[in-house]
C-alpha positions as CSV (number, residue, x, y, z in Angstrom):
1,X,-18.2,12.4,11.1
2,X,-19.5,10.3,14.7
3,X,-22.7,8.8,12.0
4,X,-23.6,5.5,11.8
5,X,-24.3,3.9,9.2
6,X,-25.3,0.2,8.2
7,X,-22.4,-2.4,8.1
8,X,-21.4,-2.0,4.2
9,X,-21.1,-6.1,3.5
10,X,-25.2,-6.3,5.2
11,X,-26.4,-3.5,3.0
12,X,-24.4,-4.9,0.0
13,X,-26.6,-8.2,0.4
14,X,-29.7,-6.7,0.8
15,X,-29.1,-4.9,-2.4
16,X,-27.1,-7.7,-4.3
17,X,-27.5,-10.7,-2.6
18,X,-26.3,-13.1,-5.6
19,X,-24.1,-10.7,-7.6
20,X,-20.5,-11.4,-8.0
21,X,-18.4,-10.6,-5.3
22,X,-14.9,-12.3,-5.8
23,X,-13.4,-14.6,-7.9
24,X,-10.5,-16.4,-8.6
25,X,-8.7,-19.1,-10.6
26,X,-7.5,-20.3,-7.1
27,X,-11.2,-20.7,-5.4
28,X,-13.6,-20.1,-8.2
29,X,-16.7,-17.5,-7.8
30,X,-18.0,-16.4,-4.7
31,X,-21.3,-14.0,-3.8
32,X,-21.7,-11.4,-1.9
33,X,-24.3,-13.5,0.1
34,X,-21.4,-16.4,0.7
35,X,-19.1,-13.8,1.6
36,X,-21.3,-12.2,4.4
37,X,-21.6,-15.6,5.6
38,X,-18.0,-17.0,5.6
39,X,-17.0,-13.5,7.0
40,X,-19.8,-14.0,10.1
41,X,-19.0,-17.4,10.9
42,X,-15.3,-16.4,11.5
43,X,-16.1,-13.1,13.5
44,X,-18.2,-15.5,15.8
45,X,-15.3,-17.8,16.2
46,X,-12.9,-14.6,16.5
47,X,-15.4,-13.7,19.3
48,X,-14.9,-17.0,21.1
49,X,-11.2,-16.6,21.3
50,X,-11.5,-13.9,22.7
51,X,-11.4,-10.9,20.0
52,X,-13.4,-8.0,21.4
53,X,-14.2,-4.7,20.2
54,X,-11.0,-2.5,20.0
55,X,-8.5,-5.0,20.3
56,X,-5.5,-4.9,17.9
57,X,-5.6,-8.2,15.8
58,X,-2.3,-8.6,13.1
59,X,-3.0,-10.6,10.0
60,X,-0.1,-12.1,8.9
61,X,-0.7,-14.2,5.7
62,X,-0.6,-14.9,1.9
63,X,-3.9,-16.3,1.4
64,X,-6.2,-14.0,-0.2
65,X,-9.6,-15.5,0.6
66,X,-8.4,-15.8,4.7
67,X,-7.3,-12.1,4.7
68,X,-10.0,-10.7,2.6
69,X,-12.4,-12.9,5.0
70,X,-10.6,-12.2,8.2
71,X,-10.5,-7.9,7.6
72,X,-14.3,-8.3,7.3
73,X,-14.7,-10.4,10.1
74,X,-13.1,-7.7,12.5
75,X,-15.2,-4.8,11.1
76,X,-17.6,-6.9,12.5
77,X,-16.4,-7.0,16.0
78,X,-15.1,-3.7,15.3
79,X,-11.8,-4.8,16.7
80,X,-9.1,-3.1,14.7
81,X,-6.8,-4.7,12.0
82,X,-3.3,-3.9,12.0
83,X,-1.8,-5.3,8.2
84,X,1.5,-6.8,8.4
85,X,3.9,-7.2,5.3
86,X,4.4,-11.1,4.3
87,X,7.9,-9.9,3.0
88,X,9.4,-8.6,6.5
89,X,11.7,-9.9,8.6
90,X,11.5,-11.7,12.0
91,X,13.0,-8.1,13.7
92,X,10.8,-6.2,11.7
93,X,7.6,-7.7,12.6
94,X,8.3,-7.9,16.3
95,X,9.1,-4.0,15.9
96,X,5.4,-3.8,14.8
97,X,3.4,-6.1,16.8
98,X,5.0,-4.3,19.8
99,X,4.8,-1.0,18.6
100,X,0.8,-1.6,17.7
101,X,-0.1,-3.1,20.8
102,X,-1.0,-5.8,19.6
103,X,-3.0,-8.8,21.1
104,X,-3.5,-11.5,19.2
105,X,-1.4,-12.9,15.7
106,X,-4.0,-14.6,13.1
107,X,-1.4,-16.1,11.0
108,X,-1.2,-18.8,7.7
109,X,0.3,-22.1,8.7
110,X,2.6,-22.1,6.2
111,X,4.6,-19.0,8.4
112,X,4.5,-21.4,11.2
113,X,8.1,-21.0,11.7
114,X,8.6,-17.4,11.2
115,X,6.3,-16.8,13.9
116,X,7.4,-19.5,16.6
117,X,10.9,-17.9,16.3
118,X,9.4,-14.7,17.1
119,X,10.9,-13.4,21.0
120,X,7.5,-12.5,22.1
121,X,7.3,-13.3,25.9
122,X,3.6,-14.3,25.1
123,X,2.3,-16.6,22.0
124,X,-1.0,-18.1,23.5
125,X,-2.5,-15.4,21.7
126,X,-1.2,-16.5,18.4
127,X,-3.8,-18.1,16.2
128,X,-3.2,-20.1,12.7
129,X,-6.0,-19.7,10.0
130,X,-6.6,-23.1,10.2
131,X,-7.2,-23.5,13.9
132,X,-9.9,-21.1,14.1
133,X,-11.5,-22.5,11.1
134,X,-11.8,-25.7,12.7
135,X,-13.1,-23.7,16.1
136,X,-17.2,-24.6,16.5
137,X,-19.3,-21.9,15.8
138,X,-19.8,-19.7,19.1
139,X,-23.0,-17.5,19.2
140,X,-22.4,-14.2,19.9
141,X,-23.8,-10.9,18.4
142,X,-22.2,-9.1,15.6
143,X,-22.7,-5.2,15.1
144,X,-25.5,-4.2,12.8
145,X,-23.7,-0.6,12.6
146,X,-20.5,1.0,11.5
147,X,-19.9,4.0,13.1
148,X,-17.1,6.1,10.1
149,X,-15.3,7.5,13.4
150,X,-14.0,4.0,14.8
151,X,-10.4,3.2,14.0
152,X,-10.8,-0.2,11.0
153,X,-7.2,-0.4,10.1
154,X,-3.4,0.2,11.3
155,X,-1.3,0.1,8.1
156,X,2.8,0.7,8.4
157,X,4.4,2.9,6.1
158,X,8.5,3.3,6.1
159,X,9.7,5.6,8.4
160,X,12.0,8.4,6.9
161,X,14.1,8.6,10.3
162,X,14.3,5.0,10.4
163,X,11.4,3.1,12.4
164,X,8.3,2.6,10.3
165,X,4.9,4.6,11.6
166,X,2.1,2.8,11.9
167,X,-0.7,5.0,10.2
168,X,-4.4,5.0,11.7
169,X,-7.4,4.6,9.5
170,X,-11.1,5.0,10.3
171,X,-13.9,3.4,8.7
172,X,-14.8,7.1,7.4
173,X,-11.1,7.9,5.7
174,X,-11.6,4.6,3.9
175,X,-15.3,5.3,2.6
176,X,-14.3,8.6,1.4
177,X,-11.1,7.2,-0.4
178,X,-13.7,4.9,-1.9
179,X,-16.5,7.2,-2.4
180,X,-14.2,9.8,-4.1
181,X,-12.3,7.2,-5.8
182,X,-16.0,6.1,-7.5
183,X,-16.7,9.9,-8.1
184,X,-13.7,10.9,-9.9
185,X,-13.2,7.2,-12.2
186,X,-16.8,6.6,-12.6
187,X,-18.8,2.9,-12.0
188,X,-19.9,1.5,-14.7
189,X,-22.2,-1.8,-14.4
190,X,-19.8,-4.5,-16.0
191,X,-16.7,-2.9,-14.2
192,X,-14.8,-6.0,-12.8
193,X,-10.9,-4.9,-10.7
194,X,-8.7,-6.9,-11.0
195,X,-6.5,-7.3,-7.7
196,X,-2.7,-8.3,-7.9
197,X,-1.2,-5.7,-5.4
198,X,-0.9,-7.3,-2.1
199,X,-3.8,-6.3,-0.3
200,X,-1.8,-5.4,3.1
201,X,-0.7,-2.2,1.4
202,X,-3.5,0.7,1.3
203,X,-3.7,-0.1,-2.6
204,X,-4.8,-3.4,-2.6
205,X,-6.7,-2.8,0.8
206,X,-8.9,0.3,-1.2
207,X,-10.0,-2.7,-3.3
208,X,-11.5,-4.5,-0.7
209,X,-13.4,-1.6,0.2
210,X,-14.3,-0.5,-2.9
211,X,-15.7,-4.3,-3.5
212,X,-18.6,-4.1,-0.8
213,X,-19.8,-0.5,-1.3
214,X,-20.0,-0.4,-4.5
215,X,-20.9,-4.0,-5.1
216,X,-18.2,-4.3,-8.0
217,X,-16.6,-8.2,-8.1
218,X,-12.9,-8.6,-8.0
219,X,-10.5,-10.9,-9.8
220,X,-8.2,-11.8,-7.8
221,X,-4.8,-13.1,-8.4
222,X,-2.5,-14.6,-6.2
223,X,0.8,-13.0,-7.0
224,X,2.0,-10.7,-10.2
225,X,2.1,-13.0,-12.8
226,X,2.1,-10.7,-16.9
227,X,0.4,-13.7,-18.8
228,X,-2.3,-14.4,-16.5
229,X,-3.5,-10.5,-16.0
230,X,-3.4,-9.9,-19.7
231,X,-5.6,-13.5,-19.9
232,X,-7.8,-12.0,-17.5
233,X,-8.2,-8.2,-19.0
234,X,-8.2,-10.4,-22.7
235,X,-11.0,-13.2,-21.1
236,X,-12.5,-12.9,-18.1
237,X,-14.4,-8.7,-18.5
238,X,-11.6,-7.2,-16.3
239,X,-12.2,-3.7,-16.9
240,X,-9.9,-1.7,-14.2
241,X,-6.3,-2.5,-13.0
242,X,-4.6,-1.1,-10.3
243,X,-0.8,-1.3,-11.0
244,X,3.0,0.4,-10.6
245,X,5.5,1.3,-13.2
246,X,7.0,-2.6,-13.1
247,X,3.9,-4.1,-13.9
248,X,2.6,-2.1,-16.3
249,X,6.0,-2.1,-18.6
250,X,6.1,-6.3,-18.3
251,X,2.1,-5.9,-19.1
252,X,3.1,-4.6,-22.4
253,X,5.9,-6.7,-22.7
254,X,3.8,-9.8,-22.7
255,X,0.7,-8.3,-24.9
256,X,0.2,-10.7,-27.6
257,X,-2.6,-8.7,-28.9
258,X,-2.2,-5.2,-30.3
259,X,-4.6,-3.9,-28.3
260,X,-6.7,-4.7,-24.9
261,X,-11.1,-5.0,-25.3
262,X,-12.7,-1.9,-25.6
263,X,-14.4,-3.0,-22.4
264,X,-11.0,-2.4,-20.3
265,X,-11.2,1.2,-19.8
266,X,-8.9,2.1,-16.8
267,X,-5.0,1.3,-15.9
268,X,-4.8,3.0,-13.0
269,X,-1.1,4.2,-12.1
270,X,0.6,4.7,-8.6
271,X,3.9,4.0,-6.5
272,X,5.8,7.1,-8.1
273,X,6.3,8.8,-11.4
274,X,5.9,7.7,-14.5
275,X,8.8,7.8,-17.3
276,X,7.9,9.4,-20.7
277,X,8.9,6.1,-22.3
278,X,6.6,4.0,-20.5
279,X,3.6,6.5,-21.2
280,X,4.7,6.6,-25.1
281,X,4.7,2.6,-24.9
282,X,1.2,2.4,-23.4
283,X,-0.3,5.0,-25.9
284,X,1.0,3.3,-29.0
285,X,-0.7,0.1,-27.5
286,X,-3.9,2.4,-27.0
287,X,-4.1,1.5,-23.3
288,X,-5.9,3.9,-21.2
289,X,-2.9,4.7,-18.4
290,X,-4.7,7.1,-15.7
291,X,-2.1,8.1,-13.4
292,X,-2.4,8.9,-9.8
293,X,-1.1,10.0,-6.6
294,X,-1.3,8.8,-3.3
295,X,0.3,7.3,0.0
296,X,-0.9,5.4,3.0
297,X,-1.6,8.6,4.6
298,X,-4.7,9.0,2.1
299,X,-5.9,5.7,2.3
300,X,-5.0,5.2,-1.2
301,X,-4.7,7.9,-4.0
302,X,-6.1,11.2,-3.5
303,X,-5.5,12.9,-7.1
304,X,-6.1,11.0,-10.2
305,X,-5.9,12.5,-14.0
306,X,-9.8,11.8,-15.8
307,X,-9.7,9.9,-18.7
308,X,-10.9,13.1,-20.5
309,X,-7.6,14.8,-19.2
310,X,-4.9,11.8,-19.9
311,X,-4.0,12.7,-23.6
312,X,-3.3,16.6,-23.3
313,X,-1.8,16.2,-19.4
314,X,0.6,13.1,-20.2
315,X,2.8,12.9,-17.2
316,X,0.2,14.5,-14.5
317,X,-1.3,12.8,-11.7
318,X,-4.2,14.8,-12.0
319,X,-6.4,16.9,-9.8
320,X,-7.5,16.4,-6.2
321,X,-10.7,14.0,-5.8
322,X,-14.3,15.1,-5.1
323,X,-13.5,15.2,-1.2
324,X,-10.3,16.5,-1.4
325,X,-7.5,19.2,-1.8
326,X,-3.7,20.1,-3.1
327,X,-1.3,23.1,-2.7
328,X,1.7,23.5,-3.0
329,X,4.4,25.2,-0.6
330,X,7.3,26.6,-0.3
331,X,8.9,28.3,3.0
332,X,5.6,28.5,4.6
333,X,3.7,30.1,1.8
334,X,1.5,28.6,-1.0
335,X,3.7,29.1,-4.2
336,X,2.2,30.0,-7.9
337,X,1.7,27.7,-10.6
338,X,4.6,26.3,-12.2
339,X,6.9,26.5,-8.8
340,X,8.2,23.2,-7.3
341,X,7.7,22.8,-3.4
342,X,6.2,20.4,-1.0
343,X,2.9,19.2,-1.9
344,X,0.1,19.5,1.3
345,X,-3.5,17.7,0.9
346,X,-6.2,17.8,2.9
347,X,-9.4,15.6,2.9
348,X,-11.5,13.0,4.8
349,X,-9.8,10.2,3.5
350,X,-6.1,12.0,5.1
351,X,-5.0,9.8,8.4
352,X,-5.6,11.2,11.7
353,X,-2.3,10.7,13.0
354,X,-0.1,7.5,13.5
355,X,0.0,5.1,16.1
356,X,1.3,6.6,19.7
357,X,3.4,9.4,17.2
358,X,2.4,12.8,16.4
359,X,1.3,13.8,12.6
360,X,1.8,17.0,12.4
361,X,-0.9,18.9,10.4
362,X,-1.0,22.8,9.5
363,X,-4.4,23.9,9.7
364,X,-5.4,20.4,8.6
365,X,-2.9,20.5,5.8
366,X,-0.7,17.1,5.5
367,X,2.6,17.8,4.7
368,X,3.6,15.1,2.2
369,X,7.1,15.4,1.9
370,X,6.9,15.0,-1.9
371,X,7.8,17.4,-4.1
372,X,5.7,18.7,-7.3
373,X,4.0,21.4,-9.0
374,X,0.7,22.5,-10.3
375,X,0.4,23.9,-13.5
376,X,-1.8,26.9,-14.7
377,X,-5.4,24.5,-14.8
378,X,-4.9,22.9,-11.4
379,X,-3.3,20.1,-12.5
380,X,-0.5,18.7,-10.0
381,X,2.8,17.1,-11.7
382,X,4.8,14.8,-8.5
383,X,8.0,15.8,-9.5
384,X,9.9,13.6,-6.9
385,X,8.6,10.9,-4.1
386,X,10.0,12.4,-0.9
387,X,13.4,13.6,-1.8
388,X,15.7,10.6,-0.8
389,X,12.6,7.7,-1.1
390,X,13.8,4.6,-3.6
391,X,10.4,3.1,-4.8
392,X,11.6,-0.7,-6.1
393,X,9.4,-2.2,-7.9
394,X,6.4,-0.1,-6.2
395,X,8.0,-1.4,-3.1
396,X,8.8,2.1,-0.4
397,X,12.5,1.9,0.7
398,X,13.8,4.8,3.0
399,X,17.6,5.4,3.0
400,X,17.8,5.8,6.6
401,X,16.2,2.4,7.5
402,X,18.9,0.3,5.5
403,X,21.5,2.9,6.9
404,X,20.8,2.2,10.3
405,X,21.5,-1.6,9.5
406,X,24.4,-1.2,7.9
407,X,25.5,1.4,10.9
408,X,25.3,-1.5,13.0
409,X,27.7,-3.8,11.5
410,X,31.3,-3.4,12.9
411,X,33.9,-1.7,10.9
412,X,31.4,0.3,9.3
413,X,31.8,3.9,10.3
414,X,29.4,5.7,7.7
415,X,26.9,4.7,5.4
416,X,24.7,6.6,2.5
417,X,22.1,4.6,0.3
418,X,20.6,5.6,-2.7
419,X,18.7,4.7,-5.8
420,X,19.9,3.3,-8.6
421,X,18.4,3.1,-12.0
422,X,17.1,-0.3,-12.6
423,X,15.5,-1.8,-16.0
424,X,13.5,-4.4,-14.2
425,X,12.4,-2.5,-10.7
426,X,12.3,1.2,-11.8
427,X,15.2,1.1,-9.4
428,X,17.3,-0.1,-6.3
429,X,19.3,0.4,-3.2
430,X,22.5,0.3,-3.3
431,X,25.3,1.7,-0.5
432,X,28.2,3.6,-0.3
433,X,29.9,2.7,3.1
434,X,33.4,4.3,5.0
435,X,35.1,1.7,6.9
436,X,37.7,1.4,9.3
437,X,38.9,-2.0,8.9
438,X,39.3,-4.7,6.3
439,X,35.4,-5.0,5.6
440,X,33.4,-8.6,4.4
441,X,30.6,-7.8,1.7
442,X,29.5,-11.2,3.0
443,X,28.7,-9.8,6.6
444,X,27.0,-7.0,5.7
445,X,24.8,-9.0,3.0
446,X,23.8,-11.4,5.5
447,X,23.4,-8.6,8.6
448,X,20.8,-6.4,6.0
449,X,19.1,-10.2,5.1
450,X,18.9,-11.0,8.5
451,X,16.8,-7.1,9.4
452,X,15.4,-6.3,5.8
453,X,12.9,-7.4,3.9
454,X,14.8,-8.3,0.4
455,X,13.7,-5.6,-2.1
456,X,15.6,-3.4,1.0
457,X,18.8,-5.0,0.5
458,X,21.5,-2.9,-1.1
459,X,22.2,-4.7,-4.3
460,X,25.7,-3.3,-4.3
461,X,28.4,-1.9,-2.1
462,X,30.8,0.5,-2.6
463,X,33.9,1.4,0.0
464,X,35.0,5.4,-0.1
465,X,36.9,7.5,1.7
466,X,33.9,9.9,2.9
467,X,30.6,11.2,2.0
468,X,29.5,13.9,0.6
469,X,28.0,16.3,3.6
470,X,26.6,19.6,4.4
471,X,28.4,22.4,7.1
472,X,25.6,20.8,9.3
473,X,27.0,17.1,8.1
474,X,23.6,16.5,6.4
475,X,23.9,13.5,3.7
476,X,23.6,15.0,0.5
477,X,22.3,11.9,-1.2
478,X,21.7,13.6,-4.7
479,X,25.5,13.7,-4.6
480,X,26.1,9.9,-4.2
481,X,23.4,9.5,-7.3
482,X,25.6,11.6,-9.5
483,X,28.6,9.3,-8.4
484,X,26.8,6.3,-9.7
């Protein structure tokens, strides 16, 4: 895996100089070529601030273009980006920037604020978008080469004991996500993806990648908006989406049309099970729903149901990709078909490890945490997203991150938080607390604000007596659902 190979935006211009790279309602259409060239002028400027190879550079920002340009730009320094939420908190993102190492902030100047209310001891590293646009171009060289066993990206994913884990990618897991993305979906020539995840989580980043080596444009839209991606699947030769549960049942909700083009041949759909109803829904509206499975561990999915597949296997994720491999276990063992344990992958696209933790891998095995199936052909069923995980929304939110808020707040003595069902997000947190005094919903409200990004805010509190616990005084969480 130590190969080189040439940078993938060069050899992307060599073989399509002038073809469509992105566009956008916000910016209009830009080329490959253009994009090579915006994304070399910044690296040069990067270089003259003092970005060197293997430094840790956060991007913090909302602006598409900037992030798309500035995760390019590092590749070629090959300084390593570390992607940081837009929707944490101030506590939150000083956890991460400290627990990446990281040494120097490229940030929009609308989060001006945000970050000058940061407690870092040290902010003369911290540079807005704008600034270093305005920087004169410095002359230094860029790298020809990427080599697929240098770390490209640091992406945080929620930590089940609490902290989030900051998950290394190399330039190698993310061309084999891409590669074996391409192998299993196919490429067709007029295929057009259109981007509305944010691109700071591994979904929307895969797109980015998946934009310079196969040389397929993007349409990018700023935020989630129903009416302007059905416009753009309806107008503008969108033939792939990537999209969650949420999305795809408001989608339908706002189809004016009976039906999409035949063109648009792929909704592709992640971030957790999908219910039977919102399959049914998308059949009877003949759209082609291929679901998947993945996590920020794979660098985006790493099981996907074929087209040829989705009818007769409704409610499967699929089978492994090209690269890559699924079992399932139970106490140790590889289980039969049919029996529910913990579902292990294995591929190049599969993390390393996290940053300055452990990962522990069996025989190169990741243990995922999630529990499913596989049925007599191969084909794996996720039967539920890491036990206790509440997916919002497509949003991750671990229990034990908003407990350990909440278990901060005085008076409050125990705390359990759970799912609950949700027409708009697929579902939310809510918490059950013990307390041993008079207790202020207001308090708490504002103390989770104050640490938690919003979709990770209990949307409701309820005051018991106890929790429900094992001899051991585990949580039993499934407990608390049933109480709901």
């Amino acid at each position: 895996m130590g190969e080189q190979m040439p940078h993938w935006l060069e050899k992307q211009v060599e073989l399509n100089s002038d073809g469509l790279a992105i566009e956008s309602p916000s910016f209009g259409k830009i080329s490959f070529r253009e994009l090579r060239n915006k994304t070399k002028t910044f690296a040069k400027k990067l270089r003259s601030i003092g970005i060197q190879e293997g430094k840790h550079v956060a991007i913090y920002t909302d602006s598409r273009l900037d992030f798309i340009v500035a995760i390019h730009a590092l590749s070629y320094i090959n300084a390593v980006a570390v992607l940081l939420n837009t929707r944490l908190t101030q506590q939150e993102i000083q956890f991460q920037l400290k627990d990446a190492d990281v040494s120097f902030v490229l940030f929009e100047e609308e989060k001006r604020s945000l970050v000058n209310d940061l407690s870092v001891s040290d902010k003369r590293n911290f540079f807005s978008f704008s600034e270093i646009h305005q920087l004169p171009k410095a002359n230094f060289s860029l790298r020809k080469q990427i080599n697929l066993n240098d770390v490209y990206t640091i992406i945080y994913t929620s930590g089940t004991t609490g902290n989030p884990k900051g998950v290394v990618h190399t330039y190698g897991n993310h061309w084999w996500s891409a590669i074996s993305s391409m192998l299993n979906l196919g490429l067709d020539k007029q295929d057009k993806w259109l981007a509305t995840l944010p691109l700071f989580h591994v979904g929307g980043f895969s797109l980015l990648i998946k934009n310079i080596i196969y040389g397929m444009p993007i349409y990018l839209l700023d935020q989630f908006e129903p009416k302007q991606m059905n416009y753009a699947i309806m107008n503008k030769g969108v033939t792939i989406v990537s999209v969650v549960s949420v999305i795809l049942d408001r989608l339908i909700e706002q189809l004016e049309a009976d039906r999409y083009p035949e063109s648009f041949r792929c909704m592709l759909l992640g971030g957790g099970p999908a219910s039977e109803r919102l399959l049914k829904k998308a059949a009877s509206y003949h759209i082609p729903v291929f679901q998947t499975y993945g996590m920020t561990e794979t660098a985006s999915q790493i099981a996907t149901l074929s087209p040829s597949d989705a009818c007769k296997k409704t409610g499967s994720a699929g089978k492994a990709l090209f690269s890559a491999e699924v079992k399932i276990v139970n106490d140790k063992q590889t289980v039969p078909p049919l029996v529910v344990g913990e579902i292990f992958v294995k591929g190049p696209m599969v993390t390393q490890g996290y940053y300055k933790q452990e990962l522990v891998k069996q025989e190169g095995w990741l243990p995922t945490g999630d529990l499913g199936y596989l049925d007599e052909e191969g084909f794996l069923y996720v039967v539920d997203r890491r036990n206790d995980l509440i997916i919002s929304g497509g949003e991750n939110i671990y229990p034990a991150e908003v407990e350990n808020v909440l278990l901060r707040i005085e008076g409050i003595v125990e705390a359990g938080v759970v799912g609950k069902e949700d027409a708009q997000w697929g579902k939310v947190p809510v918490a059950f607390v013990v307390v041993n005094q008079a207790f202020d919903l207001n308090i708490a409200k504002e103390e989770c604000t104050k640490a938690l990004a919003k979709y990770k805010v209990p949307k409701a509190f309820y005051v018991v007596d106890t929790l429900p616990r094992t001899t051991s005084k585990k949580l039993l969480r499934h407990k608390l659902v049933k109480q709901l």
